[in-house]
C-alpha positions, 0 to 999 in steps of 0.5 A: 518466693523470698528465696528466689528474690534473695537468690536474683539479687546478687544476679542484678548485682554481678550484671551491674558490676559487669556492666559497669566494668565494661563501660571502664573498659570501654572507657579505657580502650577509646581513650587510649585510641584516641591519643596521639603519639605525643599525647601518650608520650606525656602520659606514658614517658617513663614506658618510653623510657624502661622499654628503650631500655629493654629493648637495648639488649639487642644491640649486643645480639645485633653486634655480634651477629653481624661481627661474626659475619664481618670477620669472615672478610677480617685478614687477622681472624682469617689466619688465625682460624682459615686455611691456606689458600693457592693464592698464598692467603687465607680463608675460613672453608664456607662449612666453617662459615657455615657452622659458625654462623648456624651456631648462633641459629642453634642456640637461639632457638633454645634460648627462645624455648627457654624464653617461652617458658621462663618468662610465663613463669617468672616474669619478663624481668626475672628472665631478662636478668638471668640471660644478662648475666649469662651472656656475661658469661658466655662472652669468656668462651668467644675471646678466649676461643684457642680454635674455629671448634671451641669458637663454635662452642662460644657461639651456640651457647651466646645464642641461648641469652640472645634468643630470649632476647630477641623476642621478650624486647619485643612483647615488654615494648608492645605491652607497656605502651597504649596503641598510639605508641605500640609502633613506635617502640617496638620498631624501636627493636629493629633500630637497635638491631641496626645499631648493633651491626654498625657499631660492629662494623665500625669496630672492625674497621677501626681494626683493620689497619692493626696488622696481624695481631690476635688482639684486632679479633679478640678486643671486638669480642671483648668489648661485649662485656660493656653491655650487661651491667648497665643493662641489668641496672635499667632493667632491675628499675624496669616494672614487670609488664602490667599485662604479665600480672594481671593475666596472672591475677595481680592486679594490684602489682598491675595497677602499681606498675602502671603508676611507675610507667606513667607521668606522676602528673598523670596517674589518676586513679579512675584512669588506671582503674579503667586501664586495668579493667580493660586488660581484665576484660581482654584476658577474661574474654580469651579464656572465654573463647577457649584461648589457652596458654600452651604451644599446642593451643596455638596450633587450634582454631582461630590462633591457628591463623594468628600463628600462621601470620605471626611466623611468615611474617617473621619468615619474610624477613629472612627469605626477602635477603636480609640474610644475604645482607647480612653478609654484605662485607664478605659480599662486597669483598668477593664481588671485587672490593677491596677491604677497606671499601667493602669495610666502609661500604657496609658501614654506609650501608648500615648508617642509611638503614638506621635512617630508613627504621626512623623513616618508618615510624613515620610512614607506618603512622601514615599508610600502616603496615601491611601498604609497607609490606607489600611496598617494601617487598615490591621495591626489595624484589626489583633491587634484587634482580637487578643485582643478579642481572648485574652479576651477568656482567664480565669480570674485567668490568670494574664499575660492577662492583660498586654498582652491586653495593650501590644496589645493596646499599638501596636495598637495606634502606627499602628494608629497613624503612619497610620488612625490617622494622615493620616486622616487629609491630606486626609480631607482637599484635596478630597473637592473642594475648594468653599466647603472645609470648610463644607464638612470637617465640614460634615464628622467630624459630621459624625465622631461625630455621630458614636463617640456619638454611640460608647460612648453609648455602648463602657461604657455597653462594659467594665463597670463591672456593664453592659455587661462586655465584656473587652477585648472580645469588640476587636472582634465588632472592627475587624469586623468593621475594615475589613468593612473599609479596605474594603471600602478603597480599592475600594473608596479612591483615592492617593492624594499625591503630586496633587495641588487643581486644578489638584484634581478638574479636575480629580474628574470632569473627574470621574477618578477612584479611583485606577487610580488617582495614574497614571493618568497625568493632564494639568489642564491649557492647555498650553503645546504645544499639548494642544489646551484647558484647563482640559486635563486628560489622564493615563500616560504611564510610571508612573512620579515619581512625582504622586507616 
């Protein structure tokens, strides 16, 4: 009898600690919903800041992609690696554009393999620092490049550091900031994604009045030595993301990361003891529920879902146009511009489209983001049509031109206020928490799969020498637009303002897509009339606090 007293009482104790590290929980995660984005900016500025930072790594994957696609319309980079054309100038063949461009594809989808592994092992920093320093590397083989093959060479092997970059800035941002900034700093990525494709066309326009000279093609690549080291320094001050350690069971390297995100005014022990229950009991409740952490488990039950939304999602971006977009300075030339417009056009075109990242975060923290999903795709479908009906016009009419970069122009603001930057709130949020990191990885190879596709045909579309479709391609992008719109409504579920634990379970309960917006959850049954944890029910009234 005294045995099994003595046996019961550490059960009593195990369920009181339980208990009382759920109400912790509990505590943290109400806590950190109800801030404001003002209130966690004064609570978490030194998370702003490191993930600013870090998330500037994608300017250089943003300059040069889009670099890469302006020297195609560059006089200089057109006679040293084109070929002579009837008219007496020169172009690089659309299987040479084609190749370039998917060399970039090709080594980012290493680069994110190697992601999904390294950074699991070795942590965000480590991974991020060693990608630095290989991309200074790397960039040696672009400047110095002899020939189109040694150039394409240069550019598979850019793409391995830029791959991991294109999703660790995003996963570092979501997971060093609370829910009321998680938007904000992860669309953050897509504006620095829009940065780094202005400053590459501002580049070349300042260039393209140097004459024939090899340096007006060479200085733009050199100039990609400017990033690494001031990033490394900002990322070697950068903590590691609580999250990574403490699913790795270092709490106490968790707890003191915390301490070097948040204000000095701020940290109080009970709130980040709280903040680190709650990330222990998120990760607790994943491994219960059988989350594992390979590629394969997220091909299994529920993550199978959270994958299939984690990849379209991504995929929507590219099939919507932004890869045609992409190559609005070749489009501008061929659609009848000269060089200095369609330079100046698509700087515009740029500039506009940083307005419309920073649009966003206004209208995200209004409607949320799947009403700017289905908005964004709605408004992008029509400028597209009327792009191609615009290309039905005769040849001899001048004012077509401009009218087709006006509609570009209209589209990549719609974009970027909506897809573009939205995209990224949305990735980092829909994977559990034990998969985050590969599931991302697998949508933005999905993304680079249909953007290899897309870099194949989009040359034949617009280069004189192929197709020659120009403005007409409008029409193949409506149709895939409509598709996504499509896709949109009856798969994406609202995110907006839902922690990481209250996501898992309604995912584990297989809430609908249109229902997650109402549905109401308590994820650590606590509350009075719950007798357990993982209560999900539709709310009644809507709470103001999931619209």
């Amino acid at each position: 009898m005294a045995d099994n007293r003595e046996k019961a009482l550490p059960d009593e104790a195990a369920a009181e600690t339980s208990l009382d590290s759920r109400i912790r929980a509990s505590e943290a995660a109400a806590k950190e919903a109800k801030m404001s984005p003002w209130e966690s900016i004064k609570l978490y500025p030194k998370a702003v800041a490191f993930s600013a930072i870090v998330s500037a790594c994608i300017i250089m994957d943003g300059y040069d992609r889009n670099l890469l696609t302006g020297l195609f319309a560059f006089g200089p980079f057109q006679r040293r690696y084109g070929e002579l054309q009837p008219d007496g100038g020169y172009q690089l063949p659309a299987r040479w554009q084609s190749g370039l461009a998917n060399g970039q594809s090709v080594g980012e989808i290493m680069g994110l393999f190697v992601n999904g592994w390294a950074s699991e092992h070795f942590g965000y920093r480590r991974t991020l620092l060693a990608t630095l320093a290989a991309t200074a590397c790397f960039i040696f083989i672009l400047f110095f490049a002899p020939s189109v093959e040694v150039l394409l060479a240069g550019e598979i092997l850019c793409g391995i550091p830029w791959g991991v970059f294109e999703t660790l800035t995003t996963v570092y941002a979501a997971e060093v900031c609370p829910v009321g900034l998680r938007a904000y700093l992860t669309t953050y990525v897509n504006l620095c994604w829009v940065l780094g494709t202005l400053l590459g066309q501002g580049v070349l326009r300042a260039f393209l009045t140097s004459g024939t000279s090899q340096w007006a093609y060479r200085v733009p690549f050199a100039i990609q030595w400017a990033w690494p080291i001031p990033l490394a320094i900002g990322v070697f001050l950068a903590p590691e993301s609580p999250w990574w350690l403490v699913r790795h069971g270092q709490n106490d390297k968790a707890r003191r990361a915390l301490v070097k995100l948040q204000s000095t005014n701020h940290s109080v022990d009970n709130d980040l003891d709280a903040t680190i229950a709650m990330m222990k009991y998120t990760h607790e409740h994943e491994k219960e529920v059988e989350v594992g952490s390979s590629y394969l488990a997220c091909f299994k039950g529920v993550d199978l879902r959270r994958t299939e939304l984690t990849c379209v999602v991504w995929a929507v971006q590219n099939l919507s146009g932004s890869g045609f977009m992409g190559y609005s300075t070749y489009f501008f030339q061929q659609a009848g511009l000269d060089s200095n417009d369609a330079f100046n056009i698509a700087m515009a075109q740029y500039a506009i489209g940083a307005v419309g990242t920073m649009l966003s975060w206004y209208l995200m923290g209004r409607f949320g983001r799947r009403t700017l999903y289905l908005a964004g795709l709605t408004c992008q479908t029509v400028c597209l049509f009327v792009t191609g009906c615009l290309g039905l016009a005769p040849a001899s009419n001048k004012a077509v031109p401009w009218a087709v970069s006006i509609m570009m122009v209209v589209y990549t603001f719609i974009y970027d206020m909506t897809v573009g930057p939205v995209c990224y709130a949305l990735v980092p949020e829909l994977p559990a928490g034990r998969l985050r990191t590969r599931t991302v990885v697998l949508g933005r190879n999905l993304y680079n799969v249909i953007n290899i596709i897309m870099n194949v045909i989009i040359p034949y579309m617009l280069n004189p020498t192929a197709w020659n479709w120009k403005a007409k391609a409008g029409f193949f992008y409506a149709g895939l637009a409509f598709l996504c719109l499509i896709w949109t409504y009856f798969r994406l579920p609202e995110t907006k303002n839902r922690t990481y634990a209250e996501l898992d379970l309604l995912f584990e309960k297989k809430t609908g897509a249109r229902k997650f917006k109402s549905t109401s959850v308590d994820i650590f049954g606590v509350h009075a009339e719950q007798s357990r944890p993982g209560s999900v029910h539709e709310a009644e009234a809507k709470d103001e606090h999931y619209q």
